[in-house]
N, C-alpha and C positions, 0 to 999 in steps of 0.2 A: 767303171764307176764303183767305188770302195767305202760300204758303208761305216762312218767312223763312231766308234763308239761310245767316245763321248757324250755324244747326242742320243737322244733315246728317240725309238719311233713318231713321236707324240711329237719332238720340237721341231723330226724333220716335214713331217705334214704341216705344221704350222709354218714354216718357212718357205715347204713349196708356196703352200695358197698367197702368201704375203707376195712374191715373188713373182705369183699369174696377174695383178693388176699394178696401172699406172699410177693411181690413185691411193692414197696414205691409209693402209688396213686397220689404221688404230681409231678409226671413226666408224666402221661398220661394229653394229651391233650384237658383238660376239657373246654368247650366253655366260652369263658368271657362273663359278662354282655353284656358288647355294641355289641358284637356278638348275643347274644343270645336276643335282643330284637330287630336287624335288621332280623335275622331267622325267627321270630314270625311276622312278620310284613310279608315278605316275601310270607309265609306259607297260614297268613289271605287272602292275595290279591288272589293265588290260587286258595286256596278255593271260594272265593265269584265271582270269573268267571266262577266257576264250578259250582253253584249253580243249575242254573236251569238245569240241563243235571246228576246231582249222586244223589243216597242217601246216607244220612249220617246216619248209621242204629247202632244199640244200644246203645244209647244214644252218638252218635257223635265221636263212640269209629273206627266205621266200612265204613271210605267213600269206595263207589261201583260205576259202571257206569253198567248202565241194571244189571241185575237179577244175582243174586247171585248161585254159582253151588248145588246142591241139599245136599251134606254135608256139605254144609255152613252154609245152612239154619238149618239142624239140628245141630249141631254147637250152630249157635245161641238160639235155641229154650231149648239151655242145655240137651240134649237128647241124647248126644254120648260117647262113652267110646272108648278111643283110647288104643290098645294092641301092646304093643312092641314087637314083636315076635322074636326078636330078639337084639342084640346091637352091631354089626360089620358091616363093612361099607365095600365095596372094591374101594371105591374112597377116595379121601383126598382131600376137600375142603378148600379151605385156612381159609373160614370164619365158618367151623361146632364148633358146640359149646361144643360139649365132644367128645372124643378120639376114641367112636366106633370102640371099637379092642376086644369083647368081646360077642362069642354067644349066652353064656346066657339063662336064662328061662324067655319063655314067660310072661310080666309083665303089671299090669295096675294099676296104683292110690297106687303104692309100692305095691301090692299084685302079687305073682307070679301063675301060673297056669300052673302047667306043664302035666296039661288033659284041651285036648280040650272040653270034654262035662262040665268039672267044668267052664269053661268059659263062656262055652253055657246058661249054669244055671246061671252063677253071670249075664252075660247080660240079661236074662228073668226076674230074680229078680229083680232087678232094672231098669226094665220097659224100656231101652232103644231101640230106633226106630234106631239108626247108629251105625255102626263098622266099626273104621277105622285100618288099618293092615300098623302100621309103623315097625321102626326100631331104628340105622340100614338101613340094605339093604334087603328087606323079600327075594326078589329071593337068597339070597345066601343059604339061608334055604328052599327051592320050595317047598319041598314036607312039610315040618311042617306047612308052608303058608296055602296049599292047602289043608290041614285036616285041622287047625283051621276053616278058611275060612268055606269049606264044613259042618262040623259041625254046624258050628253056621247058617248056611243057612238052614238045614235039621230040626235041633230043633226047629229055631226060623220061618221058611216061610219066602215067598217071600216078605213080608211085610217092612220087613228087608233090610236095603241099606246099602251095603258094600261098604267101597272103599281103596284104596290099593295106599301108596307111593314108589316110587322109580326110580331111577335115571335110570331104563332104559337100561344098559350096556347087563346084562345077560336074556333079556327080544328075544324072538324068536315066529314064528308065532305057533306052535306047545305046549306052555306053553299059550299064548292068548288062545288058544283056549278051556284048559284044565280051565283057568281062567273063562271064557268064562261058562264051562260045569258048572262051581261050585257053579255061579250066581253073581259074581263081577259086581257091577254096575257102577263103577268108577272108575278111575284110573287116579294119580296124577303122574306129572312128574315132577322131578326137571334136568331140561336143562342144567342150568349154570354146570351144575356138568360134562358135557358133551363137553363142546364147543356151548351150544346152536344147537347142532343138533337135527334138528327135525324130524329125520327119524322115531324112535319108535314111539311116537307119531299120526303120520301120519299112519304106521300100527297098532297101536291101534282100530285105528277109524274103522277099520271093524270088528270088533268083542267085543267091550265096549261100552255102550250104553251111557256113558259120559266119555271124555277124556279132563281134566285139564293140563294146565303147572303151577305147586307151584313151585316159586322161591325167593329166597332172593333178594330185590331191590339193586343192585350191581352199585354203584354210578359211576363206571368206563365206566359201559355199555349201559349207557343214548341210546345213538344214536343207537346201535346196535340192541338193544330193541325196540327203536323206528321205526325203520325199518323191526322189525321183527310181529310188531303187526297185519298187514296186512294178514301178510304169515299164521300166523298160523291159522286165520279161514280160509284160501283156503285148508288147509290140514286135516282139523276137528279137531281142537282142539274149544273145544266149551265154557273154561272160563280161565281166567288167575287171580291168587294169586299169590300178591307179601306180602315178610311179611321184618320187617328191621331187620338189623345187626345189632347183639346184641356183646360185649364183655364179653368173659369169660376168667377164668384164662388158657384154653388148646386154646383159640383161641389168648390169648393176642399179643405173638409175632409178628404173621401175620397180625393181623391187626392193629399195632401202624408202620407199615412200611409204610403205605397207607396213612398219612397226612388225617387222618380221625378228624371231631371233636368230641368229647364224650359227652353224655348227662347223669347225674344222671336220674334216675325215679326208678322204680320197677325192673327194670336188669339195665345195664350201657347203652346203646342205640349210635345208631349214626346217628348224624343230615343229612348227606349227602345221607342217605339209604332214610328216610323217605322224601327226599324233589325229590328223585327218582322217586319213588314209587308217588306221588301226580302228577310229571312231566308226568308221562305216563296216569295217567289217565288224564290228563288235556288233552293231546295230543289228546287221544281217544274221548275224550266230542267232540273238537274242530272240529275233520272229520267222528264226528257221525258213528265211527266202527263200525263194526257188534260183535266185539271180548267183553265180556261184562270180567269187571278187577275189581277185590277188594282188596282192600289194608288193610290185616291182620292187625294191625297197633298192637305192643307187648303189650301196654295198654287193648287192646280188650280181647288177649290172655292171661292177669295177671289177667283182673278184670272182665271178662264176663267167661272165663273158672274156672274157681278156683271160682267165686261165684257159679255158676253153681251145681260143686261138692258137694263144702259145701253144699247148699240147700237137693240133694239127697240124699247125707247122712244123713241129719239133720233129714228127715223122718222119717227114721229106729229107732232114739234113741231120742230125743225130748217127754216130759212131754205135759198133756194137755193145763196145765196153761201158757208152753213158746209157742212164734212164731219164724220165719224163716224173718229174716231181706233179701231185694233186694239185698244186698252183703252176701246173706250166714248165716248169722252169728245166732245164738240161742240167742234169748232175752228171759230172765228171770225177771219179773216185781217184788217184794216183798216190803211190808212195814216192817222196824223194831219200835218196841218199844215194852211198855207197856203189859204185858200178857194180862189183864182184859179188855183192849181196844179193842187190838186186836181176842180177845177171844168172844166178843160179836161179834166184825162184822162175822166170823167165825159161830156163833151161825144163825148171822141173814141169814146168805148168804144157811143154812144147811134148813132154812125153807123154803126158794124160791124155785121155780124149775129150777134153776141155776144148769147146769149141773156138776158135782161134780168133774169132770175130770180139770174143767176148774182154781180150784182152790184147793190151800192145807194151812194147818197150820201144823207149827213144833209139837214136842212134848213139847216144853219149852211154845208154846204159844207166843214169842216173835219175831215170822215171819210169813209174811200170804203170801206165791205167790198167783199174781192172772193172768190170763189173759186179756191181751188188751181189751176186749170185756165186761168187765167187770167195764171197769173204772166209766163211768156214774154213778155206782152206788156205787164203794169204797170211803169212807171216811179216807181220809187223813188229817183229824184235827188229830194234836198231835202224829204224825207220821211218819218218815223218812223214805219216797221215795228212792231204791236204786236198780240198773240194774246188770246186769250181761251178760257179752256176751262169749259164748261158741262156736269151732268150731268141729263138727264134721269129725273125718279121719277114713279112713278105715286103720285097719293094719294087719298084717299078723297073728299075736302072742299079747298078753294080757301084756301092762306095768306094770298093777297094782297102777299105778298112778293117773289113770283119772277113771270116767263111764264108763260102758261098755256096748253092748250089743252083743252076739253073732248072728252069722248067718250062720245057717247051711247047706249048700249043699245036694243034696238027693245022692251024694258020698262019705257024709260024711265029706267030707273039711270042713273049719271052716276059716268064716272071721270074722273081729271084728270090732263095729264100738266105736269108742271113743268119750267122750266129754269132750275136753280139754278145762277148761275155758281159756280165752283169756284177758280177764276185769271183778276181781270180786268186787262187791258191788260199783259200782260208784254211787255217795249219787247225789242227786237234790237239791237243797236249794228251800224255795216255789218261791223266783224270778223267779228261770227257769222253774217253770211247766207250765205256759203259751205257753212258748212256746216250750217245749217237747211236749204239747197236740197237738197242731197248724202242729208241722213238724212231728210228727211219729204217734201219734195215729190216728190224721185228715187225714195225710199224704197231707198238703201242697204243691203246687207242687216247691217255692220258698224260699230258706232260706233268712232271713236278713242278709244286711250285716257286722254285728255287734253280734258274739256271745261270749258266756263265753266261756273257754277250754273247761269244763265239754259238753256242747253241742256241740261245735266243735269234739270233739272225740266220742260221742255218734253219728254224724250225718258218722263218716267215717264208724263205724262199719253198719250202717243201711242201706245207700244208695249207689251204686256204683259210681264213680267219674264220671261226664260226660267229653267228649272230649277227642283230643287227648293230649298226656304229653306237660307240661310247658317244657321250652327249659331253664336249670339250669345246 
């Protein structure tokens, strides 16, 4: 897939979202202009009286007030692998984003696991420090919970931080404490789902060594919330996550009743969720709570998680010559032209003690990958500079359309990881190599503001976007 230029970022988002429903987009209540530049303005002032009291953590993606809850931070740190243990739900949220009517086999990153110790092994594989046990509702499935769960605690040690969502309903002091035995180190609550009762919760706290309320910023329940921020460190809950309302095609109906405004970005978004969610932290700065709140913000979760991924996987399948772009992605550096040209540099690179890994030549002679680390020394007289960006997926089963690399379980299972180019051979002209060298090999910490498409698009695939989404 070849992004064209024509289009600017902005109409390809809008085209996706138009694209994910059945339904005629030009009846959803998309924010106008003079809207959406009074929101931003709005949004600014928040934030800059919140300044001195939050941090605003990966890169501006994640405003917090105090300390982040401990799967947060691995979260952040790209270290976690979230397992659906299930996909059924026994509540009906007007705002849930899929239909959750389906038990399912345990899943993670499209890979299903329907053996706990295969799981146990892809988590050791891939070197991850958290497991988090979503859904779904895991309690509707306890005891498949409580063997994943156990397993991966017993293979992996205590080292290991587990933590467990769910609404709470089918939740009793006699499964806490089975939780409890199994090494659950966390445990998230989604309230709204409830009425906002905080009873589970509240008995959590004797027996989970950390006890979260994760919620959607529900634009209805400003004040209720605001009153409730109090209550819930007097009963142990020790961090609150709010993350915003997102539309999908299985939530649509429900929430176009609600006089919501719509925001294009990376899902379809809503302005009154996120100016919630900033409301309450503000709230909490303003009388210095003990309750410390981070506001998931969807941006954070589109473009700190999914880089995340990609990177891990890039690991497993990635050549010596490519690197792993801040957004994930697989860069591939190669010059084309000339065999004889290119055949001497080739020649010269094979008598250095340049590591061999670092660099290859075709068999035609008329392509040389090299690695970044190598540039100093490539000669690029008479030679087209051209990139390439790849994303690494894991998948269950072999397309046969992309790279591949197997990875085999000591059960024998088999995952696959793929390299799907994403952007082949984008050319450089020599104007731009100035400042390709400046923003990505130097790594710059500012881009101008003035670039060509080609480096425009080169710069989305390398670095991840800071802040939070423009309001469009």
């Amino acid at each position: 897939m070849q992004v064209i230029h024509t289009e600017t970022p902005r109409d390809q988002i809008i085209a996706a979202n138009e694209a994910g429903f059945n339904e005629p987009t030009h009846t959803i209540p998309w924010i106008t202009p003079s809207r959406a530049m009074e929101a931003e303005a709005q949004r600014a002032m928040i934030m800059a009286s919140m300044e001195p009291f939050i941090t605003q953590a990966y890169k501006q993606t994640k405003p917090h007030f105090k300390e982040l809850a401990p799967g947060c931070r691995i979260c952040g740190r790209g270290e976690w692998s979230c397992l659906f243990i299930n996909g059924k739900c026994n509540c009906r949220c007007f705002y849930c984003p899929t239909a959750q009517d389906d038990i399912s086999v345990p899943t993670t990153n499209q890979v299903p696991f329907s053996n706990a110790f295969d799981y146990a092994d892809y988590v050791s594989r891939f070197d991850f420090s958290g497991v988090s046990i979503s859904g779904g509702e895991p309690l509707l499935t306890f005891d498949r919970t409580v063997e994943y769960m156990g397993t991966v605690r017993d293979e992996l040690g205590k080292g290991l931080h587990i933590w467990m969502y769910t609404n709470g309903t089918l939740l009793t002091k006699e499964r806490l404490k089975i939780l409890k035995e199994v090494g659950l180190n966390e445990i998230r609550f989604d309230i709204s789902a409830v009425d906002y009762d905080l009873k589970k919760p509240q008995m959590a706290a004797d027996f989970i060594p950390y006890v979260t309320v994760e919620i959607p910023a529900i634009p209805e329940d400003f004040d209720r919330l605001t009153r409730l921020l109090p209550v819930m460190s007097e009963i142990g809950v020790q961090h609150l996550n709010l993350h915003q309302l997102r539309l999908t095609p299985h939530n649509s109906a429900n929430l176009r009743k609600r006089n919501y405004t719509f925001l294009h970005g990376e899902s379809i978004t809503i302005m009154e969720s996120e100016m919630v969610a900033l409301g309450l932290l503000q709230k909490a700065a303003e009388q210095d709570l003990p309750l410390p709140i981070n506001y998931c913000s969807y941006v954070y979760k589109h473009r700190y998680q999914q880089a995340a991924t990609r990177r891990r996987n890039a690991r497993g399948i990635m050549k010596g010559y490519e690197s792993v772009t801040e957004n994930g992605f697989i860069r591939s550096l190669s010059l084309t032209g000339d065999p004889e040209i290119l055949g001497k540099q080739a020649d010269a690179l094979d008598r250095t003690d340049t590591d061999s890994q670092r660099w290859a030549i075709n068999t035609k002679k008329d392509r040389l990958h090299f690695h970044e680390t190598l540039w100093p020394i490539i000669d690029r007289t008479d030679c087209r500079l051209q990139l390439t960006y790849s994303e690494a997926v894991l998948c269950p089963f072999i397309s046969y359309h992309c790279a591949f690399k197997e990875v085999r379980l000591d059960s024998g299972k088999k995952i696959y990881i793929e390299k799907r180019p994403i952007r082949l051979d984008l050319p450089l002209s020599d104007d731009e190599l100035p400042l390709f060298e400046k923003l990505v090999i130097k790594q710059a910490p500012e881009a101008p503001p003035t670039m060509t498409p080609s480096l425009e698009e080169i710069i989305r695939y390398e670095f991840i976007q800071p802040g939070l989404q423009d309001y469009f």
